[in-house]
N, C-alpha and C positions, 0 to 999 in steps of 0.2 A: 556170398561172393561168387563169380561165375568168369568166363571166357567170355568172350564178343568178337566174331569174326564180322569184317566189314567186305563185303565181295562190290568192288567198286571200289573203293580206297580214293584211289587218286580225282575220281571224279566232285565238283564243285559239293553235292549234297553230301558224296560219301566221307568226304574229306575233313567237315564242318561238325558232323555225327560223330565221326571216329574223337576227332578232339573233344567233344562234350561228352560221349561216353566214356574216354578217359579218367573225367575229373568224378564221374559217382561213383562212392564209396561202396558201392554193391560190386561193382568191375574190378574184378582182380588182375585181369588182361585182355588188350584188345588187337586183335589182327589186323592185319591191313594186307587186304586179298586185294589181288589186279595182274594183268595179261602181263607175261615178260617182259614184254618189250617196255614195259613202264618202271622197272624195278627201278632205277635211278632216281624216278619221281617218289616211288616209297621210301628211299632211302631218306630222301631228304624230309619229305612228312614226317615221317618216323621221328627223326632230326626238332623238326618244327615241332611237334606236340609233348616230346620230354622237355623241353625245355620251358612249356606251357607247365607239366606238371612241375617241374622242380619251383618254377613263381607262385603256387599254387599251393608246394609242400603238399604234393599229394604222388601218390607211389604206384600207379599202374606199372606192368610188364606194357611194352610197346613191339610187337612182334609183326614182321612181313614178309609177304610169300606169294606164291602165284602157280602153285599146285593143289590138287586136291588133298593131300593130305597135310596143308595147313590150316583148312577150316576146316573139315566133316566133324572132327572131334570137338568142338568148340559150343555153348550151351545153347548159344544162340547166334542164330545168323542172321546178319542185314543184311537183305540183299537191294545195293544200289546200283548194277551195273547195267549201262543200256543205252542206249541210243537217242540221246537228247532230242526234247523236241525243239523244235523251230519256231518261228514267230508264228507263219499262216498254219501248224499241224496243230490240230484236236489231242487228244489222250490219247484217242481209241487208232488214230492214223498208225502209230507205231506198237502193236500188238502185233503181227507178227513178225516182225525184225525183232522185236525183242524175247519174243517166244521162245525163239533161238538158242539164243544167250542163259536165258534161265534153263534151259536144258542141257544144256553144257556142262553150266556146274553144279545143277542139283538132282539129274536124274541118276535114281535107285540111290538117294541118299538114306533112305532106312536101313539097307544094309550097311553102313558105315556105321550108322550111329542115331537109333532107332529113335533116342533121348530130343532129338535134337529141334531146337523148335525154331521157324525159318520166320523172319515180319518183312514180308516183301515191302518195296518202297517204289520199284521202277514200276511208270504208269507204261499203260494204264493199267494202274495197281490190281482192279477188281480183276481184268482178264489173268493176268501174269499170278494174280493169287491162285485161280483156277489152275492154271498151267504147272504151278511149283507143285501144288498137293497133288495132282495128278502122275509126274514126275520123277516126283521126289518117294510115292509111296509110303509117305509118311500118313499118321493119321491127321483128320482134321481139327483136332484139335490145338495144334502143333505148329499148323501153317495158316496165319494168317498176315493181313493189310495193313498198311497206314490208314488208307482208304479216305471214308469221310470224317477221319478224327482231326487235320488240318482242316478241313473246311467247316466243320463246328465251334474247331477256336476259332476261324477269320469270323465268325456269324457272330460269336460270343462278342468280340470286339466291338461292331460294331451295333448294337444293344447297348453293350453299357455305356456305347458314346451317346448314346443318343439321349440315354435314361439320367447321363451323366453320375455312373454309378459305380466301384469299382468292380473290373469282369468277374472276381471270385460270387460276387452278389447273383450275375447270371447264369441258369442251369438252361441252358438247349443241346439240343444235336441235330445234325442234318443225317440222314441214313441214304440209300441207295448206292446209283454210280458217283467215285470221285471225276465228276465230269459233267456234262451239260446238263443231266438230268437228276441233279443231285435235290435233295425233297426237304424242306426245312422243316420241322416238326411242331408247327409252333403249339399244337395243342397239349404237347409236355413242357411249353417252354415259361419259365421263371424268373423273377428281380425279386430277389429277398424271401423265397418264399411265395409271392404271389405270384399267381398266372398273369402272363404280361398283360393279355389281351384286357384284362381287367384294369391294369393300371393310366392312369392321367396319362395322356401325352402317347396314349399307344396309334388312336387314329390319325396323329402326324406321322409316324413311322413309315416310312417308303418301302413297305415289305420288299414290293416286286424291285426296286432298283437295288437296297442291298442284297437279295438272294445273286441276282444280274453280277453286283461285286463282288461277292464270294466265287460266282464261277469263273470269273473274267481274273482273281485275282493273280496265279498264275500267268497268264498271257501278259499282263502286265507288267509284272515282274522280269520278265522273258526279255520284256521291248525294253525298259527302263533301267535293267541291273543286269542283266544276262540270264537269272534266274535264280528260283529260291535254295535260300541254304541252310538259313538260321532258324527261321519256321520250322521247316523239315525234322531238323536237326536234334531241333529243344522236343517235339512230337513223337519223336522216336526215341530218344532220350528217356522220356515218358511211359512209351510202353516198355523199355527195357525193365527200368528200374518195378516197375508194376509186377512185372515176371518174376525177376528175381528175389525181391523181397514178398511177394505171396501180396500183394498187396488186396488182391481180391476186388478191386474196383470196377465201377461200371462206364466202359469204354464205347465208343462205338469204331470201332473197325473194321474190316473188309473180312468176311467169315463165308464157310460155306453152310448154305440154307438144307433142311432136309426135312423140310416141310413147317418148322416151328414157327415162320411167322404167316400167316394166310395162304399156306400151305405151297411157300416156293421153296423147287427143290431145284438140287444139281446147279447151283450159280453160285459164286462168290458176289457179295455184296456188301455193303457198310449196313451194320447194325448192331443194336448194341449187344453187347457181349458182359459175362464177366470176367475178368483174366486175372492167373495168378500165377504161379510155379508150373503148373502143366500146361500152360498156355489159355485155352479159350476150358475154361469149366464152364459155360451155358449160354446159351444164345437165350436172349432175353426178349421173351414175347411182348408184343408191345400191342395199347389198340389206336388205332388212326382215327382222323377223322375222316367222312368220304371223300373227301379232295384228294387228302395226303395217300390214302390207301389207291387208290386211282393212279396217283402221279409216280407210286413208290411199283407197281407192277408195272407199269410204262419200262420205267427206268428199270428195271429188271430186263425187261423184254429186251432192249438195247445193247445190254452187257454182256445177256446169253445168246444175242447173236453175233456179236463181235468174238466171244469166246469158243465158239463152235467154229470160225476160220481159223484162230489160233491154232487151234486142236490140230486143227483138218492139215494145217500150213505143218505140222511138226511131224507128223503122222511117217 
């Protein structure tokens, strides 16, 4: 059982998370962090999700606040606060305005609470992951992304629609930036056990238009609903419950590199990891093929120079 502060609360994703992290049985309480001027809106969340558990028969604490010392203590932090993007803005558009914001509430949080392990969410995730462990002084293990673990389920969906398969049946991941330059991995990817590229029906597969759909699915989202909540939600949900129950599974998240895969260092980026109670216990070396190894230091390059304004902008 664990604590769960949500820093963003009131916001659409943070808001979505907090109620679904309520209802797992690993959550003993969950916070609802956000700016003062919002506390009236936590009240009412607040309000809104015990009444979700009492339907539910299920017994989290429900607690909110909007100082630092009602989440440094808490086991784990989600951090969703930040500056929404827009219909025409990319990820990487808002990395430093949100730079900001993550320094706010997480810088020198080692000394608070050494224990404490932070799953950034506000994009673009891979800069702002850099930015928290930097910050925060915490180790790297500790602080890590959503990253590209939503865009490997949007990919996984769309495989088993295709395969007309159930998604449990497909194993993929996409690794690099959660963003334009995100790298599909098909040379580890799977339906039942077999490599897809092997299976009936793979040369009909529109690789290039779904990979196109997994990046565009956000912006979509954005134009059509306002933006994602539930996806997000159920994602992070995922890695919480992974953490606290030691579950030891192979994720692919937003991590920082120190040479273990093709020797990139000093970037946070989506790759897989395995995570359990101490947060990230291994970056898991993987081998590409030469497309993907090609496309996946591209997309490196991209995120470690959008990371280095970050830096430069907080400095």
């Amino acid at each position: 059982m664990g604590t769960v502060a949500v820093i963003g609360a009131t916001g659409r994703v943070g808001s979505t998370t907090a109620a679904r992290l309520a209802l797992l049985d690993c959550v003993s309480e969950v916070r609802l962090i956000a700016r003062r001027k919002s506390v009236r809106k936590l009240e009412g969340l607040r309000r809104d999700i015990l009444d979700s558990l009492a339907a539910a028969q299920a017994d989290a604490r429900i607690k909110i606040g909007c100082e630092r010392e009602d989440y440094v203590d808490a086991d784990i932090i989600v951090f969703t606060a930040g500056v929404p993007r827009k219909p025409d803005q990319s990820r990487l558009d808002l990395a430093t305005e949100n730079a900001h914001i993550v320094k706010k509430y997480l810088e020198n949080l080692a000394m608070d609470n050494p224990e404490a392990i932070v799953i950034m969410v506000t994009n673009p995730v891979d800069v702002l992951t850099y930015v928290a462990l930097q910050v925060s002084d915490l180790p790297r293990n500790r602080v890590f992304g959503l990253g590209t673990h939503l865009d490997s389920m949007r990919f996984k969906i769309l495989i088993a629609e295709h395969f007309d398969v159930h998604t449990s049946e497909v194993h993929t991941r996409i690794i690099g930036e959660h963003g334009d330059t995100m790298v599909p991995v098909i040379s580890a990817t799977s339906v039942g056990g077999i490599p897809v590229t092997r299976l009936p029906g793979w040369e009909e597969f529109d690789l290039e238009g779904a990979v196109e759909e997994v990046k565009t699915a956000g912006q979509r989202i954005i134009e059509t609903w306002g933006g994602s909540q539930f996806g997000p939600a159920q994602a992070i949900a995922n890695l919480v419950r992974t953490v606290l129950q030691d579950e030891r599974r192979m994720l692919t998240v937003s991590a920082y590199l120190k040479g273990e895969i093709y020797g990139v260092e000093d970037v946070c980026i989506g790759v897989p990891v395995r995570l359990g109670r101490m947060g990230i216990m291994e970056i898991v070396p993987i081998e590409l093929d030469d497309d993907e190894k090609e496309a996946f230091l591209k997309s490196v390059e991209v995120v470690k120079e959008a990371t280095e304004e970050a830096m430069e902008a907080i400095r």
